[in-house]
Each structure stands twice: as C-alpha cells, then as structure tokens.
MILOVEX-374718 format. One record per residue (C-alpha): residue in one letter; x, y, z. Coordinates in steps of 0.02 Angstrom, whole numbers, padded with zeros to 5 digits, always signed. Layout:
MILOVEX-374718
AXYZ ...
END
This chain:
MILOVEX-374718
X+06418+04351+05846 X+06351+04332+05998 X+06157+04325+06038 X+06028+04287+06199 X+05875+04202+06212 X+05767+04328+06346 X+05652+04268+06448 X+05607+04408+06522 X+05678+04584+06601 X+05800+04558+06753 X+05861+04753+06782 X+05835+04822+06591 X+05778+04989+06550 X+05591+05014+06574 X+05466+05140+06585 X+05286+05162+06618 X+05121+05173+06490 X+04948+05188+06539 X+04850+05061+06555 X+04745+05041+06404 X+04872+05118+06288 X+04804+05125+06091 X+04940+05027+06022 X+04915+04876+06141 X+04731+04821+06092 X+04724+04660+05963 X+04587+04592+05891 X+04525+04431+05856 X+04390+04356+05726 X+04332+04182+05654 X+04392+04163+05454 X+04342+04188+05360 X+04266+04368+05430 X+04428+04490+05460 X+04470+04647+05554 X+04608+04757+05607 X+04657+04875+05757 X+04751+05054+05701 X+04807+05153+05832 X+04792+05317+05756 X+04838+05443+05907 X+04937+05429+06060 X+04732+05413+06158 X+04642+05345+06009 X+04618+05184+05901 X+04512+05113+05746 X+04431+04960+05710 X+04386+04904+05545 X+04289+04721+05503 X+04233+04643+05372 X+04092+04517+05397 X+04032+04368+05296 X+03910+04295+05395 X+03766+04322+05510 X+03883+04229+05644 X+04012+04345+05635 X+04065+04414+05787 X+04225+04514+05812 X+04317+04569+05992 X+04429+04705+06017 X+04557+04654+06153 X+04644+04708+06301 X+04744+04551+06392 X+04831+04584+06552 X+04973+04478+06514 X+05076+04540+06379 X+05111+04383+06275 X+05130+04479+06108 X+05294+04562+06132 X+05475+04539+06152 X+05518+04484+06343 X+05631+04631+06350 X+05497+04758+06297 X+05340+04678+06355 X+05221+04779+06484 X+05207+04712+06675 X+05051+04597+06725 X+04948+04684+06828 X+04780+04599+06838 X+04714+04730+06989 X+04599+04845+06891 X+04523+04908+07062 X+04531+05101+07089 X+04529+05131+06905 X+04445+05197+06762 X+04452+05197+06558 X+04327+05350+06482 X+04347+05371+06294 X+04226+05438+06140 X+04146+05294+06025 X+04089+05351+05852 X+04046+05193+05753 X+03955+05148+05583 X+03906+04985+05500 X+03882+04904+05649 X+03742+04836+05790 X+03733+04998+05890 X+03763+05032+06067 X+03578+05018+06118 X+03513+04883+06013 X+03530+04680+06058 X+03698+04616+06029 X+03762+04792+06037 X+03939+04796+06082 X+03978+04739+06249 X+04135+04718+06357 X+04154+04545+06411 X+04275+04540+06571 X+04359+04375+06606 X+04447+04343+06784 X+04400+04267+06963 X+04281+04278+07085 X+04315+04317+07277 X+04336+04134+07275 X+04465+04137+07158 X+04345+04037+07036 X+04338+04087+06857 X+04228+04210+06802 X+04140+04309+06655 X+04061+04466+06657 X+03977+04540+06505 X+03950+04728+06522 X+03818+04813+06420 X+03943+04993+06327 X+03779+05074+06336 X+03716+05076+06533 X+03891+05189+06541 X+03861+05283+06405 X+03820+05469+06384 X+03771+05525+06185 X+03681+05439+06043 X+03691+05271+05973 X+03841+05279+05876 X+03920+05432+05957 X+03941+05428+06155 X+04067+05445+06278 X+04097+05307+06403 X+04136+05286+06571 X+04204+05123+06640 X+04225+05119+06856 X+04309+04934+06877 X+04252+04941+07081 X+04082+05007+07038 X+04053+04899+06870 X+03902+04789+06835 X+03871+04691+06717 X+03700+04640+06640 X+03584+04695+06526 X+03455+04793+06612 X+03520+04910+06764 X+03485+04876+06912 X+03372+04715+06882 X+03503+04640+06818 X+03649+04712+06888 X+03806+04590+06912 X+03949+04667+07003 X+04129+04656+06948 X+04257+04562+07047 X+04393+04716+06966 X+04552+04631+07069 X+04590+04475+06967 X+04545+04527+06798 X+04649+04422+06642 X+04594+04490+06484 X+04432+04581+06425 X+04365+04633+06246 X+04221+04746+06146 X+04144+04649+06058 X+04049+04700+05877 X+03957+04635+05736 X+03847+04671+05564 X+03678+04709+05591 X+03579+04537+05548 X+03697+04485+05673 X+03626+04288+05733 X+03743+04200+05824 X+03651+04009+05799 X+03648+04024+05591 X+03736+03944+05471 X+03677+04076+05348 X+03815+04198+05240 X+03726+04366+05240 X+03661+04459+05076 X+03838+04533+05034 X+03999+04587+05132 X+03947+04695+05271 X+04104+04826+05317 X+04114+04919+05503 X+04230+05010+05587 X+04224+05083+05773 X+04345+05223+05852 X+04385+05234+06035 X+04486+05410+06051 X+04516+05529+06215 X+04568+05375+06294 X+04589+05434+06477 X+04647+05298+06598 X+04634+05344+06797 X+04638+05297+06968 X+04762+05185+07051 X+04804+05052+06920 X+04807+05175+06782 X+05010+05138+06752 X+05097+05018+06688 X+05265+04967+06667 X+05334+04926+06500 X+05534+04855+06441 X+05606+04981+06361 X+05764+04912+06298 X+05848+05012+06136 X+05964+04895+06083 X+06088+04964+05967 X+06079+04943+05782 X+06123+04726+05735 X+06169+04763+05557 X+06011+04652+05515 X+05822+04677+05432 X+05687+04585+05516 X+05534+04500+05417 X+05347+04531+05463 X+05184+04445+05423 X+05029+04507+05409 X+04940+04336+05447 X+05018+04314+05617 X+05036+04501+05657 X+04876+04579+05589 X+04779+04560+05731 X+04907+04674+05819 X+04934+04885+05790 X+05069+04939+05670 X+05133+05031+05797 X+05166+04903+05898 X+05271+04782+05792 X+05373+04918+05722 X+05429+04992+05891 X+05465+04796+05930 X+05572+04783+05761 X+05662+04962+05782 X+05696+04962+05991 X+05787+04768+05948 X+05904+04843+05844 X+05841+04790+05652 X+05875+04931+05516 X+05853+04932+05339 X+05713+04843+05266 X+05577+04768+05341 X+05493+04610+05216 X+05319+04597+05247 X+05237+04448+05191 X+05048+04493+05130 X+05011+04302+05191 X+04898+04181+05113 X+04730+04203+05202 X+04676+04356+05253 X+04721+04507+05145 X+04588+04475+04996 X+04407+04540+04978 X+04318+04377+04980 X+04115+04340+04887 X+04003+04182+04931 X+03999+04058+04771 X+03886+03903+04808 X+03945+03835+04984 X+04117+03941+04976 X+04202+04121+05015 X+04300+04123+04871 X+04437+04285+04822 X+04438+04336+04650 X+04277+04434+04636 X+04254+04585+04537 X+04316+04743+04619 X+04434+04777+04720 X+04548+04613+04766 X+04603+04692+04929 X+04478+04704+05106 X+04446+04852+05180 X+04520+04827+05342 X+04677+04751+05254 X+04691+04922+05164 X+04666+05034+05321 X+04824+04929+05410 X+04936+04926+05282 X+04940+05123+05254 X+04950+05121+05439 X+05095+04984+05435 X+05204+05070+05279 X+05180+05225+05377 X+05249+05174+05528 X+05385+05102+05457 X+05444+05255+05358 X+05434+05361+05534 X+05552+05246+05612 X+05649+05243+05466 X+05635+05088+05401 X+05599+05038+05202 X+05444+04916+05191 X+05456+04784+05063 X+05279+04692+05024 X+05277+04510+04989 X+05168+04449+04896 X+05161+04239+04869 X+05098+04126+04728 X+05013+04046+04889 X+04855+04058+04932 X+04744+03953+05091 X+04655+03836+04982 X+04470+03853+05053 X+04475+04034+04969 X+04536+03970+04809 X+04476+03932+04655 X+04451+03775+04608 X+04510+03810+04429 X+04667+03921+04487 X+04739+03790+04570 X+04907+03678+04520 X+04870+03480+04497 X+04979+03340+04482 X+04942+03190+04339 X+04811+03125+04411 X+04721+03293+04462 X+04735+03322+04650 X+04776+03503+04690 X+04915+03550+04771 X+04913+03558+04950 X+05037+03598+05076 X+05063+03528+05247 X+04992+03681+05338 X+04809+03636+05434 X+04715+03704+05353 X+04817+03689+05203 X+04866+03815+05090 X+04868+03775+04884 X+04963+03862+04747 X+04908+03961+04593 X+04943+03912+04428 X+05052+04021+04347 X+04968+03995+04173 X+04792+04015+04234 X+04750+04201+04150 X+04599+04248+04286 X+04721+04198+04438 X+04862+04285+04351 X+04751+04434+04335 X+04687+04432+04485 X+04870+04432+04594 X+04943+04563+04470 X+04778+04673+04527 X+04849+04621+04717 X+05035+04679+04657 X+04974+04842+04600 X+04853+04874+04756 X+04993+04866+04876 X+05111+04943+04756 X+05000+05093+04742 X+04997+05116+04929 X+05161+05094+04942 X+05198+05239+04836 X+05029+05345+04905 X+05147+05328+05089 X+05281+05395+05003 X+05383+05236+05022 X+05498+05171+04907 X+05402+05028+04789 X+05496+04874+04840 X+05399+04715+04793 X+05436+04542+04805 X+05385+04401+04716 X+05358+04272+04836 X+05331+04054+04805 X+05343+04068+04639 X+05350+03884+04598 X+05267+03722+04541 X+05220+03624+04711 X+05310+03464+04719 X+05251+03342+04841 X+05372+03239+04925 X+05359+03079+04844 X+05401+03160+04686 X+05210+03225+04596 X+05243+03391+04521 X+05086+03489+04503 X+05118+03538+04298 X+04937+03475+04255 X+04793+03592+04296 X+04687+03633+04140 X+04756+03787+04078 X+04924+03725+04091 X+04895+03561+04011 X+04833+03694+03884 X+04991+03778+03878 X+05079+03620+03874 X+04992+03573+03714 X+04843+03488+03758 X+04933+03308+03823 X+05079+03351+03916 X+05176+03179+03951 X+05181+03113+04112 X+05300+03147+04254 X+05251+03044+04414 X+05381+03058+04513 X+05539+03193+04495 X+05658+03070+04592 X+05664+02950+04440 X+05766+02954+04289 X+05685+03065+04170 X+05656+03068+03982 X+05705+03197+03866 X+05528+03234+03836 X+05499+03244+04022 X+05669+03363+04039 X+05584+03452+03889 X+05420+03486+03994 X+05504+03556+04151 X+05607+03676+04034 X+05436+03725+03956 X+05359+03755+04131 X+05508+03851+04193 X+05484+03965+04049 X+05304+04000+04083 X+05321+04023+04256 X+05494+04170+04210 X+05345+04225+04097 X+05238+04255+04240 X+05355+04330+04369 X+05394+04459+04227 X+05205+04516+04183 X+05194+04519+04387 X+05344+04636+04386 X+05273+04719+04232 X+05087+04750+04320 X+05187+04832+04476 X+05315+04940+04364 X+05152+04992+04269 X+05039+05041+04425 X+05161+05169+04481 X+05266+05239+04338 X+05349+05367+04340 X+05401+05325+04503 X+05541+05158+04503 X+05519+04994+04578 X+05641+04883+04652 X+05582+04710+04614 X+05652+04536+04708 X+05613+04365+04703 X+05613+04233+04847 X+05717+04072+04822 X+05699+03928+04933 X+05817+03824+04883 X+05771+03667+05013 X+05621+03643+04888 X+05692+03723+04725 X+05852+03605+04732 X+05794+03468+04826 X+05956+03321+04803 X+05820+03186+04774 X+05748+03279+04628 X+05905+03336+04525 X+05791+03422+04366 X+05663+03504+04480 X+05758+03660+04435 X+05745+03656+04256 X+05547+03709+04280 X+05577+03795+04495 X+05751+03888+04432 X+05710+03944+04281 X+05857+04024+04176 X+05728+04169+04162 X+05755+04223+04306 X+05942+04261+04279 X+06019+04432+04326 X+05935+04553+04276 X+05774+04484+04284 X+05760+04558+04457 X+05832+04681+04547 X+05889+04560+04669 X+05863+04404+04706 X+05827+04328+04894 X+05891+04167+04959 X+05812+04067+05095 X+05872+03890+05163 X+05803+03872+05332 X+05761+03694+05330 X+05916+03655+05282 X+06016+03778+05410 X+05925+03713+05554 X+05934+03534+05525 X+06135+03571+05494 X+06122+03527+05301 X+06273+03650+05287 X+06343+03525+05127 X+06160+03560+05029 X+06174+03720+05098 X+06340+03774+05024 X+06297+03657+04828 X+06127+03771+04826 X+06220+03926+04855 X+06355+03906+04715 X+06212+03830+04608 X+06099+03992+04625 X+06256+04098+04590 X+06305+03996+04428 X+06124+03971+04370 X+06056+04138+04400 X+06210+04244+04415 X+06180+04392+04535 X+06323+04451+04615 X+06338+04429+04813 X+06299+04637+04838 X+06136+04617+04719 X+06071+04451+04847 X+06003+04467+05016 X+05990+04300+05129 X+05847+04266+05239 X+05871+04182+05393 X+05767+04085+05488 X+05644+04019+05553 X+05606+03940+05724 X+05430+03843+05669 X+05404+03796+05868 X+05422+03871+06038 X+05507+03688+06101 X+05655+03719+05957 X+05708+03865+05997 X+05875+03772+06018 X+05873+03804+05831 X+05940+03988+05821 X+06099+03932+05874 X+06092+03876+05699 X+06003+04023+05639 X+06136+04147+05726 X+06271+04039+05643 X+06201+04056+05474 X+06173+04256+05502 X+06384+04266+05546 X+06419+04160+05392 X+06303+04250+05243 X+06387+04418+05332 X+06561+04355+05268 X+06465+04340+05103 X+06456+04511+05104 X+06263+04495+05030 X+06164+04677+05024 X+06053+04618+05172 X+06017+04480+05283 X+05855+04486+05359 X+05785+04378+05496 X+05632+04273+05459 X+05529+04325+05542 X+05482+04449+05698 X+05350+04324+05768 X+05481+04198+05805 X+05592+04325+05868 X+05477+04378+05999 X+05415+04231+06043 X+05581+04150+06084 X+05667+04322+06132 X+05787+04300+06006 X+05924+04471+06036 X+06060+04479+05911 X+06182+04588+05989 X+06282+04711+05906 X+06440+04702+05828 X+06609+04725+05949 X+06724+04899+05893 X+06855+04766+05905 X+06762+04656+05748 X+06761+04793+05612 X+06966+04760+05614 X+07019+04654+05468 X+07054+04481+05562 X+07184+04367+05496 X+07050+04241+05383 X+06969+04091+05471 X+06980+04179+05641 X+06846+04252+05752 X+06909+04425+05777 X+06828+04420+05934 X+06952+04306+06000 X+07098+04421+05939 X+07197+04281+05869 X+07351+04264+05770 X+07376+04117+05671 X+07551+04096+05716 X+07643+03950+05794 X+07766+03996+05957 X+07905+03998+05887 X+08020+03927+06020 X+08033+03742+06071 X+07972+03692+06210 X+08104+03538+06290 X+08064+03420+06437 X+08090+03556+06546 X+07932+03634+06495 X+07782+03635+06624 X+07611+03567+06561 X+07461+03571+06681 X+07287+03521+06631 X+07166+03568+06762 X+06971+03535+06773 X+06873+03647+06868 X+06760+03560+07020 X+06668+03632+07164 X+06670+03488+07316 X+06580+03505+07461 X+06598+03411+07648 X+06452+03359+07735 X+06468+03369+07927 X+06498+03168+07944 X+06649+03179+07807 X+06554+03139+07665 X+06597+03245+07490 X+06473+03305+07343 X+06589+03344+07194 X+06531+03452+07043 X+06604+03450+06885 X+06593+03641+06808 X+06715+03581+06663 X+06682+03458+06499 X+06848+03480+06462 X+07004+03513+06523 X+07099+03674+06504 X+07289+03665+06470 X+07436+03799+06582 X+07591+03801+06513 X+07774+03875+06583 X+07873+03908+06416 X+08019+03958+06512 X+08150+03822+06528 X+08134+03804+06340 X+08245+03974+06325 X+08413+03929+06307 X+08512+04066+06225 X+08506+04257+06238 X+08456+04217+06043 X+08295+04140+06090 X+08260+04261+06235 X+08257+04401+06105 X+08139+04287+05997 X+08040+04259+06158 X+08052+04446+06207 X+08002+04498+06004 X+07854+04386+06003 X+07771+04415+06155 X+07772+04597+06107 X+07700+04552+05936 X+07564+04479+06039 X+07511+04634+06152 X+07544+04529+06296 X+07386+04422+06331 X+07297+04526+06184 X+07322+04407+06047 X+07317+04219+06066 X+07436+04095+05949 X+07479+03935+05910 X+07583+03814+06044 X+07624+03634+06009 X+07608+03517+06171 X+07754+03443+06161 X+07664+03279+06262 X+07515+03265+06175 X+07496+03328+05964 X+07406+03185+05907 X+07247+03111+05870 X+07360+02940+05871 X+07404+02906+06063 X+07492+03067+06124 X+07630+03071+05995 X+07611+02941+05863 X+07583+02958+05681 X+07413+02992+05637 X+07294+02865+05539 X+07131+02916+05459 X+07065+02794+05588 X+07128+02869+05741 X+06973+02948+05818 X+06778+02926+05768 X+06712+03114+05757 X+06533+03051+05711 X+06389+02949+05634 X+06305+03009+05473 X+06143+03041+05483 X+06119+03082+05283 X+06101+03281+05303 X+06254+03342+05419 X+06408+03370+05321 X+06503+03469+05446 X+06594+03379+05593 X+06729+03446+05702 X+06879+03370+05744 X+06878+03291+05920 X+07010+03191+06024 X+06947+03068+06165 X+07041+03026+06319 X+06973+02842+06395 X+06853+02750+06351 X+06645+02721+06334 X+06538+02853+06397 X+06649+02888+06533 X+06771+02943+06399 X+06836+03140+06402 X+06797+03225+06246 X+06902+03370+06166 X+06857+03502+06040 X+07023+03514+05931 X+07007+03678+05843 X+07182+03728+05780 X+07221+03559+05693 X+07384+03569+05574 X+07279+03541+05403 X+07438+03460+05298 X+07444+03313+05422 X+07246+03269+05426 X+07164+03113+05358 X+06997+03084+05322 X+06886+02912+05314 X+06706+02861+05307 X+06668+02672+05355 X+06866+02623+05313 X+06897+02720+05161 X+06999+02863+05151 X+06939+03019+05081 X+07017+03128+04946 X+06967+03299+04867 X+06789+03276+04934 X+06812+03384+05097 X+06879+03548+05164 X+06957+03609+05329 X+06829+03741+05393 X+06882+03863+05542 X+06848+03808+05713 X+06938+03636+05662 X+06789+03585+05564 X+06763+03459+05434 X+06642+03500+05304 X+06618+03355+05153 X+06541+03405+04977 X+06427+03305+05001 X+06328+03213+05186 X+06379+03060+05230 X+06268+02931+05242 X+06146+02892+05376 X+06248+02767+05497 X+06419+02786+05403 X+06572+02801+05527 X+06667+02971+05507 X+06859+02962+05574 X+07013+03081+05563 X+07196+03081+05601 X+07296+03254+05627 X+07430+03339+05737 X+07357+03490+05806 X+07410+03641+05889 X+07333+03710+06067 X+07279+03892+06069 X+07338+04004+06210 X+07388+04157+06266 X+07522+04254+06365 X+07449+04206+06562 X+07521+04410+06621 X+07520+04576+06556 X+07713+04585+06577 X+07875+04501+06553 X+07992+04461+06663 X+08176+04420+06636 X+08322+04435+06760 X+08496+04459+06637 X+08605+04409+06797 X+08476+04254+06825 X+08486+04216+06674 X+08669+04196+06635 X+08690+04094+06784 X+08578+03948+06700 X+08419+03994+06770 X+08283+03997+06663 X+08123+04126+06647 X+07956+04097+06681 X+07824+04115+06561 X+07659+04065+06598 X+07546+04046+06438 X+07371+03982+06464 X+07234+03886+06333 X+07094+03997+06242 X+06945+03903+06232 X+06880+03894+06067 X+06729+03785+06068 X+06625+03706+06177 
END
C-alpha cells in the first residue's frame, strides 16, 4: 500500500483556530514532579501538578511553532502577537497565589527591536481584576510590561517576534535554590476558562486534512504525550485515518503517586498507586477516545524507570546487578515473584481498569514486558531475593543463555516461565475482579526480537511460557520491530510460526504491532514499517496497529487508504494494484519481433555546443511490437482472445524476450553462479533477483521480478542451495535462515518481462493481413520494482 512522508501542507485542507485554543497548551515539569493540561471546553483548560520538592516549578505552554502535530494538521507560525489580546478567568488552589512572590507569571520569550533574544517575565497579577485565586485577566501584547512592580519596574514587550511563552506555577514553600523534598506531596491545579482571544492576530490557521479511514489502530503513550491535551492527540489519531483501537501505553515513569524514602522518590507507597494529575488525564483521554469512536486499550508494563523503583522489586542476574535497560536514564524490570511489587501493579491494573469502565469504555487491558530481562551477553536476571526464594533457596547458575545448557539449567527457565504465566494470570485476575460484572478483554505483548532471540535458543522456555497458550488471553499481540526494520524478515517469519505453534492463537485472535521509527534521521525505516503493515494484512490478524503516534507525527508518516480496485480477489503473489495476470503471452514471438529498450535522459545545449545530460532512469524500460509473430488466422484469434482477456492495457502478463531470458548471457543456460544478488550481512534473508548488464560500478542493474521459479538456482559462497529457500513475490528470495555476514549470494533463472497492451484498441486489417502483412501490436514493460 502506498504511504507519504509529509513535511508539511502544500494546498491541503485547512482552516482557522484562535490563537490560544484550549487544546494546544502543553506543559512541561522536572521528574520527578508531574502535571497535566485538560482541555475541558471549547474556551477553557485545567492544570493539575503534583510537586515533590521545594524546587518544583511547573509551566503551562503556548509555543508559536507547532512542533507537536502531524505536518498535515499542524497550526501556521505566526510569531506577530501585536494588535492582540488573550482575557480568561483563573480559579486556582494548592498553589503560590497570584499576588504572593513566585506567584504565577507569564514568561514571554522572543526578540528585541534588534532582533536579539529576549525574555520577559510578566507578573498574572498587575492584569488582574478579582481575588487571589479567582480573577479575570487581561493580556494587551502592544501595551504589555513586564516586571514586578508597575510602573517602577515596568519592562515593555517587544509583541512582534514572540516564539513561545508559559504560566508558570508552583507549591507554596516554593524555593527555587534548595535541594530540600518538601513535608509530603503537595497537589495543585489551575483553570483558565472564557478564553477570549482578540485583535489582529487572534486567528490562526490550522491543517485540516480528514484522511479517510487506513484500516489500521494507532498506539499512544502517555510518557511522550502527557504533556499534551487529550484532545489533541485523538483528533491527530482520528483526522489520519486510524480506527479501531487505540493502545495506550501507561509508560514507565510518570503515571505513579511517588513518597520520599531516604535520598529517593520511590512508587509503591500506601494509598493510591496512581497521581492525581495522571488520573484527571486519563478520564479525559478514555473520554475522548470514546467520542471519536475509538476503543482505548491501557497498557500497562512490567517496566518501570529504575530511580522510582524499589530496590527489592527489582530483577538481578547471578551476581546481583539489577536489570537495566539501555534507555538514559534507564528503566529496570519488576520481579514477577516479588509479592509487594506484584501487589502494587495489580492495584495499577485495577485503577485504570476502574476508569476505564467509570468512562463507559470497554475494559481492554494489556499486559505489557512481561519478561525476565536478558542482557545481551547472555545474564538473565532469575536471581533477585524473592525469586531465588521461589527457586528454592540456591537456584543453579545460568551466566550466559547463549551457551549450552544443563538440564538443571533448562529445568530453571521452565520453573521461571511458570511463575511468570502465574503472574500474568493473578494480573488478569486483579483486573477481571475490579470490574465484575462488567467483561474484560485481556492481551499480552510479545516481542519476539528479545523473547526468541537466535543466540539464546531456551530463552523461551522461561520468556514464552506454555502458560500463556490460547486461552490464557484473549488475544495475544505480536511485535518485531527490531527485526522488521533492520530487514530480519528470516527471524521474522521462524518467530511468527514459533508463537503460533507454541502458544496457539489463531491469526483472527492476534493483532501485530508495527513499528517503530526510534529517530527522526531513520525515518527511511517505514518503508520497512509500511511493508510489514501490507504483509501482517495478508495474515488476516484482528488488528494491526502502528507503534506509535509520536513517531507518526514526527516523521509525517500517512498511510493512505486502500484502492476500490484492492478489495478484488487478486490472482496470489500479485499486487492487485498493478492489475496483473500471471499468465504468459501465449504467442511466439520470431525474429521478426521488435524489442526496444529505452532510458529516459533530459540533455541540455549550452550556447558554445556543450551538452549536460541527466539520467531520470536506473533502468531501462523494454517496448515490444508482437505483431510479426502472428502467422495464421489461428494465432490472430489467440492474439484477438487474449488481448480481450486482458481489458486492453488493464491487466498486465507475462512476455518472454525472446533476446534476452537469462541470468546466463542473454540466452544461455542458467548456473547458480550466474549473477551475485548480494553480501550477507548475518540478519537479511530476503534478496531479490537482479540481472547486471557491464561491468564494475558502471554496471546497469535490473530488478527481475517475474522470474520462471522451476528454472532458478540458488548458491551461497559456491554451494548450491536446496529446500532452505522460497520464491517470494516481487522475484524475491527469502532463505530460512540469514546468510552469513560476508557470504556471497548468487542465482541462475529464465525470467519473464511484465507488460502490458501499449493501446486501448486493436487493430487488424483482414485484406492486410492475407496479403502477408503482419499487425502491429505494441506491448510495453510494467515496472515492478525499483
């Protein structure tokens, strides 16, 4: 299927919000304090905090350049604020008031007349008309000063260059120079509502592109979008086409009430596991999603960032060190047989269960990183104290997973996969509990990259559990990103039957997640992605779902919908796109036959004679006259019968060049030496077939994509290769398993050119024709690859 990379509008649909639109404010916050933006009318918007620290300091933020939203919905820049003016009500509680020191201000950040940088801090209360805590306020950018006192300290704001500006907030106590955590969690929350934008800049244009329905679900996450409105990210999801469900991942650092032990902000403290203003934007976020008619799904992970941890909840290799992952700052994982951390994640499950069900969405939880960690060179993390308790008290060894293995060590990852089935199902269990009557749908995440890593061949027997087999779950979710974008598709296709065979859930009871772009500078990757999406379709899995909506927006990833022409039943191993019949022309060709490759090349003369010459073309594309291979009023009826068949130009088919069919020369027998088609590089085991005409880098390459399979042969480094590859469409060859890094892949074949009828009609004098002189029938090559 086809997809685009935006980088920004050029002629979309767009329309026209006012400046300082509700759902458009973010916030932003130092960890471990947190806080979230609602917008919770079409003029108004909350803010909730939770502070930590007598440091803390929060902003509420309006940036001028949209950087937060899909290119093709994204508002305009328009850094003029001059001529306008923002009035609204603040009501606010829990925090510094308007009139004290360090009472919310609005810091402005732009230029000077000189076009130097500048910062304004305006004091909320020199514009504002009420109490403390309830005022309204009235912001003129051309008559705006900032300062503390007015006039003695009035500093005027430059209002015509203006990049971003925020509120900021914080806990009474506040003390910007200490170290100091204060007495207990402090909680705020501020409300800006009657929002009234005027004046000259008091529009702004906004994309507002409504892509059809993609036949996909998009993934969230509340630790890269939190900081945004619910509103906002579901309009982005719904107006780019996604349907269905939408998987939120809870994240890792931010959704947990934390409390100070010793030096630390640890979660697990009595009371409620869940944050305030975590609660307040998740009713806001399942809400929004059932109005657009969408089905949240909340994701909860076994992984947690490990500052926040527990130092007795976490998994350990052998030797003790915790399990760490490669994020900065890292992130650990929870021990599945430590009761308190068990506990204390099953209370999480219910919490977001509960307001699931209090939104009156469906409960649809997942259960996400379930697994021991497994460093790379082989430590699995089996050995933290309560499971060395579970384990027996003196669980043997296991240093590294890419050894051979003992049956006592095979015996300990069986044990450990049974513990951890054990508790997935009393996760399940809390959930199912928390909101009975009412059903849950429950899924667990597979990644099989780490669950059936090649170099660690058991790592299933404790990551794969056979406790999780059908009907564990409701469904079971399969992720392989690594592995899609680094074009593993040989691991990628083993994993896939292995998951079937292991945990047997039918195709319609799995969803596939694809994704992700990790980096802006790969987005190269989601030609991989898009790839992937087009092959778990054919599948025919309940879902896919793109992981995730950050990356999509970032990268302005569009998939674009499906073609009328697509939802035909295409003949199998054909793009239906490309309207293709799989049929060879049935009519020999002879000598007589024209064949014309052509390049295509743009040259231009210089006054004094001189030429520039531009090759548009990699490779050339093949015209062929069929015509003088008619010889009988037999074959013209074949001729006449088959381009019929074909619609004319509609449908493309099968033509054999009768001067070049072989990888061997233009005509010879093929060898499975005949042409190199690549170098292994240990991961890769699909390679298309490709011909080359001359020699070194100057050397034309061709894309052979309608090879005649019963004629290929296959080698790597010299030896020929038998029952340990398959002919994928496109002319692909995809091995069981990757060759190895540096190993020579070759093939041999005849091969077929795909074309079409060149004209809608057919033109055939009888009289002509009788005499000796043959039709003509221009066909012309369908390009296929690039």
């Amino acid at each position: 299927m086809a997809f685009w990379l935006a980088g920004k509008r050029t002629g979309q649909a767009s329309d026209w919000i006012t400046r300082f639109d509700p759902r458009f404010w973010t916030v932003n916050f130092p960890r471990p304090m947190v806080a979230t933006v609602v917008s919770t009318a079409p003029d108004a918007l909350r803010v909730e905090a939770s502070f930590l620290r007598r440091a803390d300091l929060g902003g509420l933020i309006w940036d001028s350049v949209d950087t937060l939203d899909h290119p093709l919905l994204a508002y305009d820049t328009n850094r003029d604020y001059a001529h306008t003016s923002l009035r609204f009500r603040w009501r606010s509680g829990g925090l510094i008031p308007l009139d004290a020191i360090n009472g919310p201000t609005l810091t402005i950040e732009g230029q000077d007349d000189a076009g130097a940088p500048r910062t304004w801090y305006v004091r909320l209360w020199n514009y504002a008309q009420g109490t403390a805590e309830d005022a309204v306020i009235t912001l003129d950018f051309s008559a705006l000063d900032g300062g503390f006192s007015l006039p003695a300290d009035a500093d005027r704001v430059d209002p015509r260059a203006i990049e971003r500006m925020f509120i900021t907030f914080a806990p009474p106590g506040y003390d910007e120079a200490s170290v100091e955590p204060l007495p207990h969690e402090a909680e705020g929350w501020f409300e800006m509502s009657g929002i009234v934008t005027d004046g000259a800049g008091a529009m702004v244009r906004i994309g507002d592109v409504a892509m059809p329905a993609n036949g996909l679900a998009i993934a969230t996450g509340y630790d890269d979008q939190g900081v945004q409105t619910p509103a906002r990210l579901i309009r982005c999801a719904r107006r780019l086409g996604y349907r269905g469900s939408v998987v939120h991942y809870l994240g890792m650092s931010h959704y947990f009430r934390l409390g100070r032990v010793g030096e630390a902000f640890l979660a697990g403290q009595p009371g409620d596991p869940l944050n305030g203003p975590t609660r307040s934007w998740h009713r806001a976020f399942f809400s929004e999603c059932i109005a657009a008619g969408l089905s949240p799904m909340a994701s909860l992970s076994y992984e947690l960032l490990d500052q926040h941890c527990p130092e007795a909840w976490k998994q350990r290799d052998f030797d003790g060190n915790p399990a760490l992952t490669g994020w900065d700052p890292p992130s650990t994982l929870l021990s599945p047989t430590h009761p308190q951390a068990m506990e204390w994640l099953q209370a999480v499950a219910c919490a977001f269960a509960t307001m699931l069900a209090d939104t009156g969405a469906p409960v649809r939880f997942q259960v996400g990183e379930p697994w021991w960690w497994t460093f790379g060179d082989g430590r699995i993390c089996l050995y933290d104290a309560a499971s060395r308790a579970a384990f027996g008290g003196a669980p043997t060894a296991i240093r590294d997973m890419r050894a051979p293995l003992t049956a006592e060590q095979t015996d300990l990852l069986d044990h450990a996969g049974a513990l951890l089935a054990q508790s997935t199902a009393d996760l399940v269990a809390a959930v199912r509990a928390a909101v009975s009557p009412a059903p849950v749908e429950a899924l667990a995440l597979v990644f099989t990259p780490t669950l059936l890593a090649p170099d660690m061949p058991e790592l299933k027997r404790a990551n794969l559990p056979l406790g999780w087999a059908a009907p564990a779950f409701d469904r079971l979710q399969v992720e392989d990103y690594d592995w899609l974008t680094a074009g593993a598709d040989g691991n990628r296709r083993k994993a896939h039957a292995e998951v079937d065979a292991r945990l047997g859930y039918p195709p319609h009871e799995q969803d596939y997640l694809a994704g992700f772009v990790l980096r802006a500078d790969q987005r190269d990757q989601w030609r991989h992605i898009d790839a992937g999406i087009d092959e778990a379709m054919a599948r025919s899995p309940h879902e896919v779902v793109v992981w995730a909506l950050p990356q999509v927006v970032r990268d302005g990833y569009v998939r674009l919908p499906p073609s009328p022409s697509s939802s035909s039943s295409p003949t199998p191993g054909t793009d239906p796109m490309q309207a293709f019949d799989d049929v060879l022309y049935p009519l020999a060709l002879g000598r007589d036959a024209t064949v014309v490759p052509e390049f295509s090349t743009s040259v231009s003369v210089t006054a004094s004679g001189f030429e520039r010459r531009n090759s548009l073309w990699s490779d050339a594309r093949l015209r062929f006259d069929v015509g003088p291979g008619v010889r009988s009023e037999a074959e013209l009826g074949t001729l006449i019968a088959f381009f019929r068949a074909r619609r004319g130009p509609a449908r493309g088919f099968r033509l054999r060049d009768p001067s070049d069919f072989s990888s061997n020369g233009m005509i010879g027998a093929p060898a499975p030496f005949d042409q190199e088609i690549a170098v292994g590089d240990g991961l890769k085991a699909d390679f298309p077939l490709l011909k080359r005409y001359g020699d070194g880098d100057s050397a034309q390459v061709r894309r052979i994509t309608r090879p005649d399979f019963a004629t290929i042969l296959v080698s790597i480094d010299g030896a020929l290769q038998v029952g340990n590859w398959a002919l994928a469409p496109g002319g692909v060859i995809a091995f069981d398993e990757a060759p190895a890094a540096g190993a020579r892949v070759c093939a041999g074949f005849l091969f077929d050119v795909p074309v079409r009828f060149a004209e809608d009609s057919l033109q055939v004098s009888g009289a002509a024709f009788a005499a000796g002189e043959a039709p003509s029938v221009p066909v012309v090559e369908i390009r296929e690859a690039s």
